[in-house]
C-alpha positions in Angstrom: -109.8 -56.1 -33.7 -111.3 -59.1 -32.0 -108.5 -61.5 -30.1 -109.4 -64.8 -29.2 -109.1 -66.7 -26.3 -106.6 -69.3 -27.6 -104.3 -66.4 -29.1 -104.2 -65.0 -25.9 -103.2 -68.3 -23.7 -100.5 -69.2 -26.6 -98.7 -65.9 -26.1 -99.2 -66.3 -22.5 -97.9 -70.0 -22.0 -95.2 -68.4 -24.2 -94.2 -65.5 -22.3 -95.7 -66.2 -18.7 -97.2 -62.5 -18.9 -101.0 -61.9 -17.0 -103.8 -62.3 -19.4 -104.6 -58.8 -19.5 -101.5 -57.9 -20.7 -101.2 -60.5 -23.2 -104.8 -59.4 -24.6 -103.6 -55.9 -24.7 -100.2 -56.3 -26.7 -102.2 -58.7 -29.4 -104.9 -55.7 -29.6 -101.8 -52.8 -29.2 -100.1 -55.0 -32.3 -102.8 -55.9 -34.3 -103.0 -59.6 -33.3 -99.5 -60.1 -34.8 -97.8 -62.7 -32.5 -94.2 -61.9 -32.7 -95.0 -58.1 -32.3 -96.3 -58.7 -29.1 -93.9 -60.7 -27.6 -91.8 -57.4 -28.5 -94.4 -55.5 -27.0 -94.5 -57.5 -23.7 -90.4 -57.4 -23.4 -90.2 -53.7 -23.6 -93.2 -53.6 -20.9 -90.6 -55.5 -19.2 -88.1 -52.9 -19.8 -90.4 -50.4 -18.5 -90.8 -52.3 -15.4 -87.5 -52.5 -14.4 -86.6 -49.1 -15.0 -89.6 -47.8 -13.1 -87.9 -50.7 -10.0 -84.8 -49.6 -11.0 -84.5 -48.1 -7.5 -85.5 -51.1 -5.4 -83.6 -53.0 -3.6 -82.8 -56.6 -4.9 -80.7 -58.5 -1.9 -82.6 -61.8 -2.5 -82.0 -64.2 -5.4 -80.0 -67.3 -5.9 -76.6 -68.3 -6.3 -75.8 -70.7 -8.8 -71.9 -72.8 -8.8 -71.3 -75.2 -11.1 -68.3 -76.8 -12.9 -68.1 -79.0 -16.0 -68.1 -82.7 -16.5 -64.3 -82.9 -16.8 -63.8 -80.0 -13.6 -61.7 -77.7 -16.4 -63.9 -75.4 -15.9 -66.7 -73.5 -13.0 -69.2 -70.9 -13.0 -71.0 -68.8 -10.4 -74.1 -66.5 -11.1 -75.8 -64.3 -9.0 -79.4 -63.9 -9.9 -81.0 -61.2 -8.3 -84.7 -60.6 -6.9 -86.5 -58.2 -4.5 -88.1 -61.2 -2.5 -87.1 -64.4 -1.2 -91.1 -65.2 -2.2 -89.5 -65.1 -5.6 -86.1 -66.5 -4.8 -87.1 -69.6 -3.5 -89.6 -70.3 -6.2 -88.6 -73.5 -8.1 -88.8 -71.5 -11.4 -86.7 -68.8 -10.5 -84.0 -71.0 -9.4 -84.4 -72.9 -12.9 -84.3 -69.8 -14.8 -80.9 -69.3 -12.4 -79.7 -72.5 -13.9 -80.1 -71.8 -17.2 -78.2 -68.6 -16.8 -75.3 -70.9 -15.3 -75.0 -73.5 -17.8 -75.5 -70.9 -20.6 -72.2 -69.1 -18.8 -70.2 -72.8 -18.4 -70.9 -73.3 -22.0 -69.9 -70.0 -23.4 -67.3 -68.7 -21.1 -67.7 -64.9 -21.7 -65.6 -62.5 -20.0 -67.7 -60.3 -18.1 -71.8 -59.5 -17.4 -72.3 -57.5 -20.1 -70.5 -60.2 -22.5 -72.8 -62.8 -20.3 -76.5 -60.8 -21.0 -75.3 -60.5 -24.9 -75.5 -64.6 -25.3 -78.4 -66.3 -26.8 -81.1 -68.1 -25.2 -83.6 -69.6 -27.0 -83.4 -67.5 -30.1 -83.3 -63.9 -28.2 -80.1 -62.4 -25.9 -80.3 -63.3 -22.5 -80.6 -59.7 -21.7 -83.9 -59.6 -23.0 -84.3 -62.8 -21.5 -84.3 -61.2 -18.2 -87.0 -58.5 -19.4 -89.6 -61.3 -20.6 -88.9 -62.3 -16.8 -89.5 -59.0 -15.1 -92.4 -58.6 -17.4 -93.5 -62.0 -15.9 -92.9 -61.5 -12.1 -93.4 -58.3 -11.4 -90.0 -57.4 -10.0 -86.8 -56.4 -10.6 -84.4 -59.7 -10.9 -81.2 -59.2 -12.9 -77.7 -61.0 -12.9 -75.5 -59.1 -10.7 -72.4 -61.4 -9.7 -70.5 -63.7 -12.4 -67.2 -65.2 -11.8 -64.9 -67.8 -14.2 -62.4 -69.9 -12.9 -60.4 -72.6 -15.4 -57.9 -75.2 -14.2 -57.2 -79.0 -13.9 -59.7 -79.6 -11.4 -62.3 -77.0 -10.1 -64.6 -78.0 -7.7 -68.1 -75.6 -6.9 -70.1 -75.7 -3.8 -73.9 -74.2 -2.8 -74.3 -73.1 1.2 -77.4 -72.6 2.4 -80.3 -73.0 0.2 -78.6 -70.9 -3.2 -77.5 -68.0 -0.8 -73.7 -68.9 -1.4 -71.5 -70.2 -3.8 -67.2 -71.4 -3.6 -65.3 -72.5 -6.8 -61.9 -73.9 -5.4 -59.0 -75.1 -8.3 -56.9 -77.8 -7.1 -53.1 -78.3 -8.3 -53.8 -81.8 -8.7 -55.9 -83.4 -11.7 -59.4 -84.9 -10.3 -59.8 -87.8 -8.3 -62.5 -89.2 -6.1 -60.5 -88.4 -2.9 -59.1 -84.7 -3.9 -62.5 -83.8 -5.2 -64.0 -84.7 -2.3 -61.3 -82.9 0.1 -62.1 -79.7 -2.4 -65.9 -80.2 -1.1 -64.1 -79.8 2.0 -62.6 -77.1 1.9 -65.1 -75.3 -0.2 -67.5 -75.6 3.1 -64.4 -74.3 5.0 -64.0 -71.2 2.7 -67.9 -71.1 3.2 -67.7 -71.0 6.5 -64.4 -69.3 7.3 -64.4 -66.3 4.9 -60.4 -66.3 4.4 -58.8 -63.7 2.9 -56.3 -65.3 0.1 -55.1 -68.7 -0.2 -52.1 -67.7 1.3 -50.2 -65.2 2.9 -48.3 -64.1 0.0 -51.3 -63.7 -1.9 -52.7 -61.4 1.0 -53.3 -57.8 -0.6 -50.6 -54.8 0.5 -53.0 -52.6 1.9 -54.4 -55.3 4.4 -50.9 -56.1 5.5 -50.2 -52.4 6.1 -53.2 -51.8 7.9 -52.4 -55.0 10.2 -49.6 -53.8 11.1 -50.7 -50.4 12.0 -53.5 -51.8 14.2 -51.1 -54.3 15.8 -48.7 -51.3 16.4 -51.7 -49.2 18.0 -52.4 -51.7 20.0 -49.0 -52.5 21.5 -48.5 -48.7 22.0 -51.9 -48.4 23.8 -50.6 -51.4 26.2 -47.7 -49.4 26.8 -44.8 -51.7 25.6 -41.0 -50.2 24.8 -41.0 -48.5 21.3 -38.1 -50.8 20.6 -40.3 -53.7 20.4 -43.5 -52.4 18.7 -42.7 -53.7 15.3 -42.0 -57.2 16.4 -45.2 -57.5 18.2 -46.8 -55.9 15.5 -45.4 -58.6 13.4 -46.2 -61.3 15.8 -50.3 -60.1 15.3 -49.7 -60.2 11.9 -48.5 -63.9 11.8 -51.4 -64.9 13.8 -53.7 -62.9 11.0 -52.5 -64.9 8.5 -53.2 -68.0 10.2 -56.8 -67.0 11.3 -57.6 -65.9 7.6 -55.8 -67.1 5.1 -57.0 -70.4 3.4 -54.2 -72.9 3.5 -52.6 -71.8 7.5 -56.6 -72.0 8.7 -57.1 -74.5 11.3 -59.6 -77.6 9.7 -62.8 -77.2 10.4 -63.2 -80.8 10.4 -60.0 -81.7 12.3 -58.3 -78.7 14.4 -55.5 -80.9 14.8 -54.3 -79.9 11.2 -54.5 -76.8 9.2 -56.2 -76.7 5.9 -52.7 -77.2 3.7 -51.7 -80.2 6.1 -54.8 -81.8 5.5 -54.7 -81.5 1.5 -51.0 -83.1 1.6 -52.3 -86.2 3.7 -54.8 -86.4 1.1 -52.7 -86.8 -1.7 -49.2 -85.6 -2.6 -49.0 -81.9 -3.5 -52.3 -81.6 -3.4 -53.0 -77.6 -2.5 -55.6 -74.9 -3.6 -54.6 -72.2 -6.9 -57.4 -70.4 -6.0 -60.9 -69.6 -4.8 -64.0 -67.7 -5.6 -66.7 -67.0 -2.8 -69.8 -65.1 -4.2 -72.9 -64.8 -1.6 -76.1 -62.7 -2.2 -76.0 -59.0 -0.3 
C-alpha cells in the first residue's frame, strides 16, 4: 500500500525511529498507526537482544529527593557510549525514569520497568529507546531511601550519585552540611556509617591482614592481636563515614562536624551508586 510522507514523520516525531524504519512498519502493518508503533518496539527488542552482549559502562546517574526530603531516588541509566550518555536527551529520558521512581516508590527494577509512562510500561519504554538510538541502554542500578530528611548529590557530570538521611528534620544549615558530606562520601568511599555498622567478614579479614602483617615484622605472638586491633581501629577511622577526618576541615572528623552544626545532628544512612 502506498504510505505517505506525513504518516511517516508523525510516527517518527512519535517514536524517534529512522525514516526507513518508520516507512517499513506502516507498510509491514498495513498503514495502521498503533500497529507500528508495536512493530517498531519489538524491533527494539530485537536490538537489544542481538547487543545483549555489549558492554554498557556509560550512562547517567540520576539522585533526587522530594520536595519535603521524605523521600530519594537513584537510577542508573545505562549506555554503550558516553556519545549517548552525555546527550541532553538521554539524560532527560534519565530523569524521567527518576521522578517516575520518586513518585511510585517500587521495590525493586523489575517492579521499576513495570510502571507506566506515558500510556505504555517503562520497560517498553526503554525498547522504543533502543529502537531509537541504536544501542543497548537499560536501567541497571535503583536504590530507595525514606527518612526525615534525605539529601541526594550528583559528582561529576551524572557519573555518581549519594543519598544521605539525616537524624534531624530539614533545615537550611543540616541540609547543607548533608551536601557536605554527600561530597565527602563521594569522595571518600567509606565503608558504613559507622563501625558497628561495618560488615563481619571485613572485620575478620582486617584483623587477619593486621595479624599477618605484625607476624611478618616479627613482633612477640603475645602481642599480635593487640596490634591487630590497633590497625583495625585506624580502619575504621580511615573508612567509616562518621570517624572520617572532614574533608573540608581535618581538624574535625565527619560526626564532630554534624554536632557543631546542630544538636544530634548525625547520618542513618547512605547510598553511593556510580556507573561501572
Amino acid at each position: 500500500m502506498s504510505i505517505t510522507a506525513s504518516e511517516v514523520n508523525k510516527l517518527r516525531q512519535q517514536t524517534g525511529a529512522g525514516l526507513m524504519d518508520c516507512k517499513n512498519a506502516l507498510q509491514e502493518t498495513g498503514g495502521d498507526f498503533e500497529a507500528a508503533i508495536d512493530f517498531l518496539r519489538k524491533k527494539g527488542a530485537k536490538i537489544a537482544a542481538k547487543r545483549a552482549d555489549r558492554e554498557a559502562t556509560e550512562g547517567a546517574v540520576i539522585a533526587i529527593t522530594n520536595d519535603d526530603k521524605t523521600t530519594g531516588v537513584i537510577i542508573v541509566l545505562s549506555a554503550e557510549t558516553d556519545f549517548v550518555a552525555k546527550n541532553e536527551g538521554f539524560v532527560s529520558f534519565a530523569r524521567e525514569i527518576a521522578t517516575l521512581a520518586l513518585t511510585n516508590k517500587p521495590g525493586d527494577i523489575n517492579a521499576l520497568k513495570a510502571l507506566d509512562m506515558n500510556g505504555v510500561s517503562l520497560e517498553s519504554k526503554l525498547l522504543e529507546e533502543v529502537a531509537k538510538i541504536g544501542e543497548k541502554i537499560d536501567v541497571v542500578k535503583y536504590e530507595l531511601v525514606e527518612g526525615a530528611n534525605v539529601v541526594a548529590y550528583i559528582h561529576g557530570a551524572n557519573r555518581m550519585g549519594v543519598l544521605v538521611e539525616l537524624s534531624n528534620s530539614p533545615s537550611d544549615s543540616n541540609v547543607e552540611a548533608g551536601k557536605d558530606v554527600a561530597m565527602q562520601i563521594a569522595a571518600m568511599n567509606p565503608v558504613a556509617v559507622d563501625k558497628d555498622q561495618v560488615n563481619t567478614s571485613i572485620v575478620e579479614r582486617e584483623m587477619q591482614i593486621g595479624r599477618e602483617q605484625a607476624i611478618a615484622e616479627g613482633k612477640p605472638e603475645a602481642i599480635i592481636d593487640k596490634i591487630a586491633e590497633g590497625k583495625l581501629q585506624k580502619f575504621y577511622k580511615e573508612n567509616t563515614l562518621l570517624n572520617q577526618d572532614f574533608v573540608k576541615d581535618s581538624s574535625k572528623s565527619v560526626a564532630k562536624m554534624l554536632a557543631d552544626v546542630e544538636s544530634g545532628l548525625t547520618v542513618k544512612q547512605f547510598k553511593r551508586v556510580q556507573l561501572g
